[in-house]
MARTI-232119 format. One record per atom (N, C-alpha, C): residue in one letter; x, y, z. Coordinates in steps of 0.02 Angstrom, whole numbers, padded with zeros to 5 digits, always signed. Layout:
<sites>
aXYZ...
</sites>
This chain:
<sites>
x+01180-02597+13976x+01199-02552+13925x+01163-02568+13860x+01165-02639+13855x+01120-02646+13800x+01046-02615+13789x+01013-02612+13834x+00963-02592+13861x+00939-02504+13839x+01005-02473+13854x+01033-02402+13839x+01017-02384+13758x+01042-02453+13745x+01074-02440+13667x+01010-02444+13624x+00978-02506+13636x+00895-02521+13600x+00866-02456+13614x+00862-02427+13681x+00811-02352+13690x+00835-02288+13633x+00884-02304+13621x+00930-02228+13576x+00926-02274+13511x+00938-02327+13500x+00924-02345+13419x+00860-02329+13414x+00804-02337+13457x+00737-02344+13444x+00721-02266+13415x+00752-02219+13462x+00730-02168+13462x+00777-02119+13399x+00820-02136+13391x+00846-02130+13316x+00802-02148+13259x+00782-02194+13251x+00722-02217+13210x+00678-02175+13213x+00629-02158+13275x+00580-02111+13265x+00602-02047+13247x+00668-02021+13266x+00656-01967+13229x+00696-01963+13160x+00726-02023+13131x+00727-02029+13046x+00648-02014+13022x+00599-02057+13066x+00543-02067+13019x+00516-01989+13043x+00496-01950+13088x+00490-01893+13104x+00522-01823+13073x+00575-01837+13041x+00619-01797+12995x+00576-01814+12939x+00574-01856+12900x+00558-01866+12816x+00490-01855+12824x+00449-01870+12872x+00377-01820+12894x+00393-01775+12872x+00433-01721+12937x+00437-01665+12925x+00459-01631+12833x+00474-01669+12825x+00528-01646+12760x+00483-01652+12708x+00425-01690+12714x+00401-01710+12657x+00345-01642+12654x+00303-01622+12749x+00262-01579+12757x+00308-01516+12709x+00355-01494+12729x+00397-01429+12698x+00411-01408+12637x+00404-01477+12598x+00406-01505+12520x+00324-01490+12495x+00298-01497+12542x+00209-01469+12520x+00187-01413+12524x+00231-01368+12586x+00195-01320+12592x+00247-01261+12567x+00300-01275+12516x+00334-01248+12472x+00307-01274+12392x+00291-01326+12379x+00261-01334+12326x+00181-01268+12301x+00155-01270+12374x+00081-01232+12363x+00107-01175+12372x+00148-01139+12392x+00192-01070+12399x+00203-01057+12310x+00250-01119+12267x+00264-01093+12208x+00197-01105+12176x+00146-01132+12190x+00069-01126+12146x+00054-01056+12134x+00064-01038+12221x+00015-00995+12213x+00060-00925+12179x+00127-00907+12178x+00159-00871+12152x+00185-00877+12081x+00140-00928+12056x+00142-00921+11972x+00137-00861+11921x+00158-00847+11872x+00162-00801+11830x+00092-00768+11804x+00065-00733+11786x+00012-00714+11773x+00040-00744+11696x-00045-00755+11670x-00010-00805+11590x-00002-00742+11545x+00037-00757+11493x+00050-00688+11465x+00019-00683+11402x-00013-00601+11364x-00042-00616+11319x-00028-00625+11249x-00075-00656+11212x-00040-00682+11129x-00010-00612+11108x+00042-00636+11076x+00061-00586+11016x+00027-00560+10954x-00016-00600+10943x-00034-00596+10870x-00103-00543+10878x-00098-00511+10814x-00157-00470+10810x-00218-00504+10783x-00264-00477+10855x-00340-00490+10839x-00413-00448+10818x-00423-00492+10765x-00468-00449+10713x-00534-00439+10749x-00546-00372+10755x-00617-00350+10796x-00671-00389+10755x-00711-00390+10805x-00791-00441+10773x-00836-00369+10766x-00873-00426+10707x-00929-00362+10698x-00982-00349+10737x-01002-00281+10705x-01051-00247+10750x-01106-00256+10755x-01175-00252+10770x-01238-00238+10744x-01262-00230+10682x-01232-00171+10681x-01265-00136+10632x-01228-00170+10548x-01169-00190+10548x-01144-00246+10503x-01182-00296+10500x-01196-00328+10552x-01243-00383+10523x-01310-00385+10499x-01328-00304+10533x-01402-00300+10498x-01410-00278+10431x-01344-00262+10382x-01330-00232+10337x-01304-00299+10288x-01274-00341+10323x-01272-00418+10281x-01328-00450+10278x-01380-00452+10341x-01445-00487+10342x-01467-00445+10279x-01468-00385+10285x-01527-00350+10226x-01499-00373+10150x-01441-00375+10131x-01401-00386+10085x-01427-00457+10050x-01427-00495+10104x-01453-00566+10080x-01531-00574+10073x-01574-00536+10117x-01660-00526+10109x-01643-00497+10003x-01608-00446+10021x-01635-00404+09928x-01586-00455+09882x-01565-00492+09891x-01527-00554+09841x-01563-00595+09852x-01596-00607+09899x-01651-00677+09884x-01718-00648+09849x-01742-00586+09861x-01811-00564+09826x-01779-00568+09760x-01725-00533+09751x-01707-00509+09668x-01690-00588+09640x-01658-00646+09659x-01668-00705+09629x-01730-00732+09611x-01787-00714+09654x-01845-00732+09675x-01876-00717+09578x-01881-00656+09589x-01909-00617+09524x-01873-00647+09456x-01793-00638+09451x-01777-00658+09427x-01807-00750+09399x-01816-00780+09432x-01834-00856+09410x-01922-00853+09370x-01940-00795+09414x-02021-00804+09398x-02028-00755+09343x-01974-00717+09305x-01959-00689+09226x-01934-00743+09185x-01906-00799+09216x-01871-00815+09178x-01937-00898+09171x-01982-00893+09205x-02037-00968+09203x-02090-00916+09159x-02103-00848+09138x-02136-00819+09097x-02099-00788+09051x-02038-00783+09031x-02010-00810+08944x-02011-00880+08924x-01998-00910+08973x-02020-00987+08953x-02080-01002+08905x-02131-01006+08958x-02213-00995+08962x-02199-00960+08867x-02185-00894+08854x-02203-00864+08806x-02148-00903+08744x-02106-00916+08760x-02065-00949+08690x-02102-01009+08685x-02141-01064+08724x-02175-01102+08709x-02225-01084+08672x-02262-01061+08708x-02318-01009+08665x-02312-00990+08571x-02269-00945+08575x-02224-00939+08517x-02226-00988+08466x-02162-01021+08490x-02135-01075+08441x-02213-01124+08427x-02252-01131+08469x-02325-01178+08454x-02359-01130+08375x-02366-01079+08393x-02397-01035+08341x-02354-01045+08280x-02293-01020+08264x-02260-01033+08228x-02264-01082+08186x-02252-01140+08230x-02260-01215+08183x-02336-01220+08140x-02383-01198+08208x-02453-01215+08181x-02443-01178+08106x-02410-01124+08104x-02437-01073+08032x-02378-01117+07974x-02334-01131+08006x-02275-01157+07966x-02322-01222+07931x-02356-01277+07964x-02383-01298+07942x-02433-01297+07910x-02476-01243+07920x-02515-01205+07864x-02495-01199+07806x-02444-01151+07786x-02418-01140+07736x-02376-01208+07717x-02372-01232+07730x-02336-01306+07683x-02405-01337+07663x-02459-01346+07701x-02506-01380+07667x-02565-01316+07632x-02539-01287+07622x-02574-01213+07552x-02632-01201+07577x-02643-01198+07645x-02715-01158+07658x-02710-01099+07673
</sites>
C-alpha cells in the first residue's frame, strides 16, 4: 500500500506543478488578450494653433530681405553725414582760425 501511496503522492505533485503551468500559460494568454484590446489613446483637449503657410513665410522672408536693404542704406547715409560733418567742422575751424589770426 505504501507503494500505492508514493505513486498518487507522486502524481499529485505533477499535476500541482502541471496546474501552475497551466495557470501561469492562461495568465499570458489573457494578459496579451488585454494588450491587444487597449483603448485607442484619446485626443488632447487643448486647441491647436495652425502652422503657417508658404506663402506667410515667403512674405516674412521678404519682410526681412527689405529691412536688411533699408538698414543697409540707412548706415551708408549715415557713414556719408559723417564723412560731411567732418568735412565741415575741418573748414570751419580752418576759417575760424583765419579770422583770429586777421588774414
Amino acid at each position: 500500500m505504501s507503494d500505492a501511496l508514493d505513486k498518487a503522492e507522486a502524481a499529485a505533485r505533477e499535476a500541482a506543478v502541471n496546474t501552475a503551468a497551466v495557470q501561469i500559460a492562461l495568465a499570458a494568454v489573457e494578459l496579451a488578450k488585454a494588450a491587444q484590446q487597449q483603448p485607442a489613446p484619446q485626443a488632447c483637449q487643448h486647441q491647436h494653433q495652425p502652422g503657417r503657410s508658404a506663402g506667410e513665410w515667403l512674405a516674412i522672408g521678404g519682410a526681412v530681405c527689405v529691412g536688411s536693404i533699408g538698414l543697409a542704406f540707412a548706415s551708408i547715409a549715415l557713414a556719408i553725414a559723417a564723412c560731411c560733418a567732418t568735412g565741415c567742422l575741418l573748414i570751419l575751424r580752418h576759417l575760424w582760425n583765419d579770422l583770429r589770426k586777421g588774414r
